[in-house]
C-alpha positions, -999 to +999 in steps of 0.1 A: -090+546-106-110+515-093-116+484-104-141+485-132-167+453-139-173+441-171-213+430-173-216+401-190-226+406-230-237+369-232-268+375-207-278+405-226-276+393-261-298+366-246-324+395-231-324+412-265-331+383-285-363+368-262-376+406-264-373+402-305-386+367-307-418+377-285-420+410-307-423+386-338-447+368-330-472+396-313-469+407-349-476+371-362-509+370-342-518+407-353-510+399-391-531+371-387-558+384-375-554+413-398-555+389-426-586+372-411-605+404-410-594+416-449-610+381-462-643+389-439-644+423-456-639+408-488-665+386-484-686+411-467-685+436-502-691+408-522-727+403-503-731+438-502-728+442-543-754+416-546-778+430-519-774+465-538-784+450-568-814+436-554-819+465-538-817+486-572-840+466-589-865+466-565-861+500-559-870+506-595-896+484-600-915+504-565-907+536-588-926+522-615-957+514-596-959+542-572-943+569-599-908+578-592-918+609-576-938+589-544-905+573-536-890+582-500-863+602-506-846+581-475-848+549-498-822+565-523-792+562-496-787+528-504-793+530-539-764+531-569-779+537-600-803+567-586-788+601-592-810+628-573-801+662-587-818+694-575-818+723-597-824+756-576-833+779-608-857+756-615-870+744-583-867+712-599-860+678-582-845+651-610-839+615-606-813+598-632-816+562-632-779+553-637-769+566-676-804+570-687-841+573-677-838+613-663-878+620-647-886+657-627-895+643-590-907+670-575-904+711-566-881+728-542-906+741-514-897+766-491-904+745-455 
């Protein structure tokens, strides 16, 4: 048998421990900026709540003038206290205004 050479444990203890340290703190930077971003979305539902609101109200208040049945169906996306409901044996169109306030919209039409 030959002579066998004993690497040194010292220098690779040392390796292991940079590679762990430098792991650390890539997940520092990432936790941070994680963090960074959940407080942006916080802040960012918190407008969003208050633009829907708005949004509701005025949304409403066009129904009232216009009759809830002239409203662009594309302006209920963003609403959420409309409720359209479509009743096929009917050929009904209803809009609930959150618990309450159920008016007929429109027909079904064949296009």
């Amino acid at each position: 048998m030959g002579n066998v050479v004993e690497f040194p444990t010292e220098a690779r203890g040392e390796v292991m421990f940079n590679n762990l340290k430098t792991q650390v703190e890539n997940l520092e930077e990432r936790y941070q900026v994680l963090d960074a971003m959940h407080a942006e979305m916080n802040s960012l539902e918190h407008e969003l709540k208050t633009l829907e609101k708005d949004y509701d109200v005025a949304l409403r208040a066009y129904g009232q003038v216009v009759g809830d049945n002239n409203i662009e169906v594309g302006f209920f996306e963003y609403s959420t206290l409309s409720i359209l409901e479509v009743d096929a044996d009917k050929d009904e169109i209803t809009i609930r205004w959150g618990n309450s306030d159920t008016h007929v919209i429109g027909e079904l039409s064949e296009d």
